[in-house]
C-alpha positions in Angstrom: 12.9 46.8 -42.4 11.0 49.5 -44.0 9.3 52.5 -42.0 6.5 54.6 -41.7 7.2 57.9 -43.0 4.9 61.2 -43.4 6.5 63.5 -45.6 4.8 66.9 -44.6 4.9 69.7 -47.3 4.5 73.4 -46.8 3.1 76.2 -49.0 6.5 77.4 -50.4 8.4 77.7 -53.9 10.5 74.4 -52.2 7.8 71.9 -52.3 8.5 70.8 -55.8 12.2 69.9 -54.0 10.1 67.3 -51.6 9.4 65.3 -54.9 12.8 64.4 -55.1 13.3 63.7 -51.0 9.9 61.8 -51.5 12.1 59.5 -54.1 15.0 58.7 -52.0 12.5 57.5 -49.2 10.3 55.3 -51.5 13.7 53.8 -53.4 14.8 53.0 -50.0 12.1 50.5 -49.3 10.3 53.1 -47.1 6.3 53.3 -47.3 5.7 57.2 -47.3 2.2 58.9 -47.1 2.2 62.9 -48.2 0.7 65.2 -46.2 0.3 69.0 -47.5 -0.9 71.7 -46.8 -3.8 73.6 -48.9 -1.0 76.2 -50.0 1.5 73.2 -51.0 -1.2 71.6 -53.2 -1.0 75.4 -55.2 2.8 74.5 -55.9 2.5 70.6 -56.2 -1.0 69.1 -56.9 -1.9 65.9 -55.3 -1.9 63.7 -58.4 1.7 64.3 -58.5 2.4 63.1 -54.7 0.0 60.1 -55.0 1.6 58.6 -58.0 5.4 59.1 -56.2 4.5 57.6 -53.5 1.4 55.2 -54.3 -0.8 56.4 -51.2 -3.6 58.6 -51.0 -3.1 62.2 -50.6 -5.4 64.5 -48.4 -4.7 67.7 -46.8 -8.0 68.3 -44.7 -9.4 66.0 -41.6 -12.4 65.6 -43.5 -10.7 62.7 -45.8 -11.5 59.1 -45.0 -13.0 60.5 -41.8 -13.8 56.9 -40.5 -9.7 55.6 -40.5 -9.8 59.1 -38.4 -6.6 60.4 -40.0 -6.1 63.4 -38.2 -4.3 60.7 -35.0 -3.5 57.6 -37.0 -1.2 59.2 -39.5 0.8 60.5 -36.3 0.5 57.7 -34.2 1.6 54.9 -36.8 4.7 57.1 -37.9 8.4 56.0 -37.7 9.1 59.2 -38.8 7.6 62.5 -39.7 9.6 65.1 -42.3 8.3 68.6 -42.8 10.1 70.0 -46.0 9.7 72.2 -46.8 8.6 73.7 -43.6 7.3 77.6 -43.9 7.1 80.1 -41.0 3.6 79.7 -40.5 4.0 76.1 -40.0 6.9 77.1 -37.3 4.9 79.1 -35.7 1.5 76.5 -35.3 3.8 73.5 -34.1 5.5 76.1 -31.6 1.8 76.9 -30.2 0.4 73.4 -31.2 -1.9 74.5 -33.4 -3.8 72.3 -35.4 -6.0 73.4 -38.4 -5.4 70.5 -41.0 -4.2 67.1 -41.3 -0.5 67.8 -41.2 -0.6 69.8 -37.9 -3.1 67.3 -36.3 0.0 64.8 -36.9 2.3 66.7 -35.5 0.4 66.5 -32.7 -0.1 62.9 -32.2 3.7 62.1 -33.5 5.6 60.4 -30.8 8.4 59.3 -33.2 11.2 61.5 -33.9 10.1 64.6 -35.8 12.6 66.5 -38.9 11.9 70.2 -39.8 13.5 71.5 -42.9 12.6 75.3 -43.0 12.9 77.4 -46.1 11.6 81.1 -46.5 13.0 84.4 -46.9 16.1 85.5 -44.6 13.9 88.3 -42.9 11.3 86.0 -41.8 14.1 83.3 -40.8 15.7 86.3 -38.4 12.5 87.4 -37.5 12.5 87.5 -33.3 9.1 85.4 -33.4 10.7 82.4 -35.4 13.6 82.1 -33.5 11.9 81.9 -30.5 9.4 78.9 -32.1 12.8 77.2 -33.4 13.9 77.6 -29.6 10.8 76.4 -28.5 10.5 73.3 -30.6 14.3 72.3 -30.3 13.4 72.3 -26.9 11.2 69.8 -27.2 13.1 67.5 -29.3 12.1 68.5 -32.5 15.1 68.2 -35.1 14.6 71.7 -36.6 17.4 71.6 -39.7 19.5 75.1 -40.4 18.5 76.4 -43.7 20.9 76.5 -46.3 22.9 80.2 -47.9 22.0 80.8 -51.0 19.7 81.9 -54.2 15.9 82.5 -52.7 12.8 83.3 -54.4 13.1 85.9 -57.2 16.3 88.0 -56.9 17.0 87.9 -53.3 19.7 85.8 -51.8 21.0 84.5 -48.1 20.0 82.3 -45.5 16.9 80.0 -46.0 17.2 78.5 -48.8 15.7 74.2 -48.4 19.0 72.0 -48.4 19.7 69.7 -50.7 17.0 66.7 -50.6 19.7 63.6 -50.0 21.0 65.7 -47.3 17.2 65.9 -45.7 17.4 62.5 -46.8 20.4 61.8 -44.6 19.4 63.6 -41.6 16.3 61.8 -41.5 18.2 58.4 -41.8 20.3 59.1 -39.0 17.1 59.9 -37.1 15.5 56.7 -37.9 18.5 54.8 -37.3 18.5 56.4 -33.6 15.2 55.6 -33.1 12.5 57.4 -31.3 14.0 57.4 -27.5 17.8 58.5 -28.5 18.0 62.2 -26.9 18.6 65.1 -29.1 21.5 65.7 -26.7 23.3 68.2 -28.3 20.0 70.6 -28.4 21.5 73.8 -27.7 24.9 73.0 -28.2 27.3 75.1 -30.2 29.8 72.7 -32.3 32.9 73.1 -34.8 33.9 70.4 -36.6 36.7 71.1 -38.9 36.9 68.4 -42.3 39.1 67.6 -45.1 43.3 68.4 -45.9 44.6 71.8 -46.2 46.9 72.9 -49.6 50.0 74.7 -48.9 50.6 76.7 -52.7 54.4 76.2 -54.3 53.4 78.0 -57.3 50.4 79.5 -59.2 49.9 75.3 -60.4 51.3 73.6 -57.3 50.6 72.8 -53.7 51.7 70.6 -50.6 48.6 68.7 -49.7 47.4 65.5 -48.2 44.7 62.8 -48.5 42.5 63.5 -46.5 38.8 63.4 -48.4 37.0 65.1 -45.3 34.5 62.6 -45.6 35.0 61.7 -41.7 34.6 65.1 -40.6 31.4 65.5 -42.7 30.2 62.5 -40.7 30.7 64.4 -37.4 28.7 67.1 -38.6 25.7 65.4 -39.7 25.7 63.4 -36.8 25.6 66.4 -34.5 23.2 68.0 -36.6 20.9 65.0 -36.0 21.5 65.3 -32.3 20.2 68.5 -32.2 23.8 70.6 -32.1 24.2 74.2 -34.2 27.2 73.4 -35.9 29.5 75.2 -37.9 31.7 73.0 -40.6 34.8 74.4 -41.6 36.2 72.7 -45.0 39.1 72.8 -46.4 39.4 71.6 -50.2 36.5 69.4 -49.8 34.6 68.2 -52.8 31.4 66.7 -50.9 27.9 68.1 -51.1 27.3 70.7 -48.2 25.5 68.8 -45.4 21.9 69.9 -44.3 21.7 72.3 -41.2 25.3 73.3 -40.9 27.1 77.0 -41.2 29.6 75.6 -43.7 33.0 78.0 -44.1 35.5 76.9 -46.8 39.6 77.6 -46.0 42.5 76.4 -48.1 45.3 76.9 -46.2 46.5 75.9 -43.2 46.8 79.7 -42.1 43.2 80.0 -42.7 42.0 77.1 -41.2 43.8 78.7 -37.9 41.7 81.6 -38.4 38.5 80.4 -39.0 38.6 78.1 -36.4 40.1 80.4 -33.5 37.2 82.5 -34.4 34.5 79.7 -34.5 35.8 78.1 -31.0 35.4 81.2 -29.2 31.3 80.6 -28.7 31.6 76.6 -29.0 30.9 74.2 -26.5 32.5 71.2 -29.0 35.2 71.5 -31.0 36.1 68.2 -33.3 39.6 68.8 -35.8 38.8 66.1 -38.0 40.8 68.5 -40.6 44.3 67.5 -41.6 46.5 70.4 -41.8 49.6 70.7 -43.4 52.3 70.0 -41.0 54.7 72.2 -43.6 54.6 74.8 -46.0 57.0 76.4 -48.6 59.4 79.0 -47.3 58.7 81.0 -50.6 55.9 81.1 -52.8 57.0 81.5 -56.4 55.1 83.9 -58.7 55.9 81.7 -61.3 55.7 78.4 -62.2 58.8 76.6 -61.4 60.7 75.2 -63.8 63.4 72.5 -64.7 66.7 73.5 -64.8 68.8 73.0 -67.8 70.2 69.8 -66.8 66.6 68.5 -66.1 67.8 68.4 -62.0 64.7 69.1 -59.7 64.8 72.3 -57.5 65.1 72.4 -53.5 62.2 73.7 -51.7 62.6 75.2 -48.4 59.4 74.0 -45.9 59.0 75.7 -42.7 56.3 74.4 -40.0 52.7 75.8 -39.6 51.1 76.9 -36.8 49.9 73.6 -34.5 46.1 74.6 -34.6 44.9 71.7 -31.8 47.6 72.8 -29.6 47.1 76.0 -29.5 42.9 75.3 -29.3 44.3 73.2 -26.2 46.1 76.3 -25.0 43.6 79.0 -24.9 40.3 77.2 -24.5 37.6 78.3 -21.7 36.7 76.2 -19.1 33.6 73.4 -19.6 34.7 73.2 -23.7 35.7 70.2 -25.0 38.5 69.3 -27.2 38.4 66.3 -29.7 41.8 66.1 -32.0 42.5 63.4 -34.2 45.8 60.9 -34.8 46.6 59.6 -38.7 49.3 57.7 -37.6 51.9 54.7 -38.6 53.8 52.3 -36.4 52.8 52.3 -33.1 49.9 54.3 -33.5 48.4 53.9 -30.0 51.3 55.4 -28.5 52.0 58.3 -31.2 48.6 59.5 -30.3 48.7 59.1 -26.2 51.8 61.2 -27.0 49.8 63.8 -29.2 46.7 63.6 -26.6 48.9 65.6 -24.0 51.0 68.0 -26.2 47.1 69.0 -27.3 46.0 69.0 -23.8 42.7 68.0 -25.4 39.9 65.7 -24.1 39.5 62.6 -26.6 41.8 61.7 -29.1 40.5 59.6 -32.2 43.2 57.5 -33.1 43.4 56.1 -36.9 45.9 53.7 -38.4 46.5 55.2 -42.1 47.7 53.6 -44.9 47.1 52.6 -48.6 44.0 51.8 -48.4 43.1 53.1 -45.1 40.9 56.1 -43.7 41.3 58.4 -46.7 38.7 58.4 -49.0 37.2 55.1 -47.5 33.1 55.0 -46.3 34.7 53.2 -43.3 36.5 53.5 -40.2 37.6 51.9 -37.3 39.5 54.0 -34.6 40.8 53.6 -30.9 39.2 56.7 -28.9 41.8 57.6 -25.8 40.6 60.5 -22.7 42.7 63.0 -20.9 40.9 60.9 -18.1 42.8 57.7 -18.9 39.6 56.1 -20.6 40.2 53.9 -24.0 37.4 52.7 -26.6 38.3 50.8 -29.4 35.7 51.4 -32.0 35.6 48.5 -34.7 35.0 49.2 -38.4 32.0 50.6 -39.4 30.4 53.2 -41.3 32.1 56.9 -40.6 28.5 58.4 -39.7 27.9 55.4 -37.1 31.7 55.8 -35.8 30.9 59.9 -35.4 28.2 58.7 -33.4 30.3 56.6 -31.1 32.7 59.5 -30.8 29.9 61.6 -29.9 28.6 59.4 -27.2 31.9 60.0 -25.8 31.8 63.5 -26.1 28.5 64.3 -24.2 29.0 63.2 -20.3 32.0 65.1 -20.9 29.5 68.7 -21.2 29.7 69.9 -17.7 28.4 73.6 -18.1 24.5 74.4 -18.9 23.6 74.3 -22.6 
């Protein structure tokens, strides 16, 4: 069934960007009224919203006065999405202030509200935004991490809009939740490590694995839409970079370890939905290798990595939780009870692999097993709804303060 959406747009160099989220909401059978602000109407003009979206466009209260815009528009919504949204527009919903239409619907809104922010690194940092991002998570707002990269003119770093489908998934995941689902990760600091990790051979060839990170990526978004900081660490993944998330890229196994060690130190979550090489080469050869003379293959010499999970298990702080993960063939149940307690993790997501399972599929089914005893067989579904089912799990088990 299609929903009510109101796309807010703020006064920045981003709003043409919202022409393209305003797409993927209309293609997706969803009705979608625009609401911007004077200074977006400077960067986009309102001919160009009312013929994406087929609705009327206004920006002022003043508009169709007698439908009395300024609390229908928030009180109808499914959903509302500010992107993108610009300091100033932080800084009114903090203080709920309302001087147009698109702040007057904020104020009404009692479905689930998305923030994209985009604006210069300085003002992102500033001490007063971060407190109206603290203030507004707090309330439930889903307030989405900007993005690292190329900013207005030459400058570059940290909020930059993310990609539009990415806003477009976020927002999915908050319609699918609905407006009473708790952000109830607001607060919480999560890793989620994604994709397979490449052990070089030579300057052309590796020891690798499968693993398309798609499931991890999953777990990330999904936290994101719960309201959870989250920091995605990817090795050799080929996906677009999810909204809202400090992404870090690794190769190896090696640093994976790294990365991760350091990222777990301030987490409250830590999901390894990565697959790390289990081996690597003894020796790396400068050179590619060749084919002897008789055309007979060469021995390689492996040696074992470092057992990341287990060594997270190891050296973790009280109060953090631990979820690993199981590829496993044969009895897989029993391979990954097994694992569960060499981890000394909390929850163990359990997959049957094969041919055509897990890697690279848009689905997943899974048996979830707790330290506590507890077992959940999750059926096949989509990898974002399965994340979610993990993360239900994951919550009651967040005994110290966010």
């Amino acid at each position: 069934m299609s929903a009510g959406i109101v796309l807010g747009v703020g006064g920045g160099i981003a709003a043409y960007k919202a022409c393209e989220l305003l797409r993927l909401f209309t293609e997706s059978g969803h009705r979608v009224r625009v609401v911007p602000t004077a200074s977006a109407l400077r960067f986009v003009g309102a001919p160009t919203w009312a013929a994406l979206s087929g609705q009327p466009v206004a920006d002022d209260v003043w508009t169709d006065v007698h439908e009395v815009p300024h609390v229908r528009l928030g009180q109808r919504a499914d959903l509302v999405v500010v992107a993108p949204t610009t300091a100033d527009l932080l800084a009114k919903a903090a203080h709920g202030l309302a001087d147009d239409l698109l702040t007057n619907t904020l104020l009404t809104a009692r479905c689930p509200v998305v923030l994209a922010p985009a604006m210069h690194t300085e003002m992102w940092e500033h001490p007063a935004t971060v407190a109206n991002v603290a203030t507004l998570r707090a309330r439930g707002v889903l307030v989405i991490e900007p993005a690292v990269g190329r900013l207005t003119g030459a400058d570059s770093g940290k909020g930059r809009l993310p990609d539009p489908a990415e806003i477009f998934a976020v927002a999915r995941r908050a319609l699918r939740r609905g407006p009473d689902a708790p952000a109830d990760l607001t607060g919480r600091r999560v890793v989620v490590t994604a994709g397979g990790t490449r052990e070089p051979l030579d300057p052309v060839r590796f020891l690798g694995n499968r693993s398309s990170g798609k499931q991890g990526y999953a777990f990330a978004r999904a936290a994101v839409g719960r309201g959870a900081r989250v920091t995605l660490i990817a090795a050799n993944v080929s996906l677009p970079d999810p909204a809202g998330v400090d992404l870090v890229r690794v190769g190896t196994t090696e640093e994976l370890r790294t990365a991760t060690l350091a990222a777990a130190e301030t987490a409250d979550v830590v999901v390894m939905a990565a697959a790390p090489a289990d081996f690597r080469p003894a020796t790396y050869a400068p050179g590619k290798i060749k084919k002897s003379e008789d055309g007979g293959a060469p021995t390689i010499e492996l040696v074992t990595n470092p057992d990341i999970a287990a060594e997270l298990g190891g050296r973790r702080r009280p109060g953090q939780v631990l979820v690993v993960f199981a590829a496993e063939t044969g009895d897989a149940e029993a391979n990954g009870r097994a694992k569960l307690a060499r981890k000394r993790a909390d929850l163990i997501v359990i997959n049957e692999v094969g041919a055509d399972k897990v890697f690279g599929a848009e689905t997943n089914a899974a048996t979830v097993v707790g330290a506590d005893g507890s077992t959940r067989v999750i059926p096949e579904r989509t990898k974002e709804d399965l994340a979610d089912d993990v993360w239900d799990l994951v919550v009651p088990r967040l005994t110290t303060p966010a």
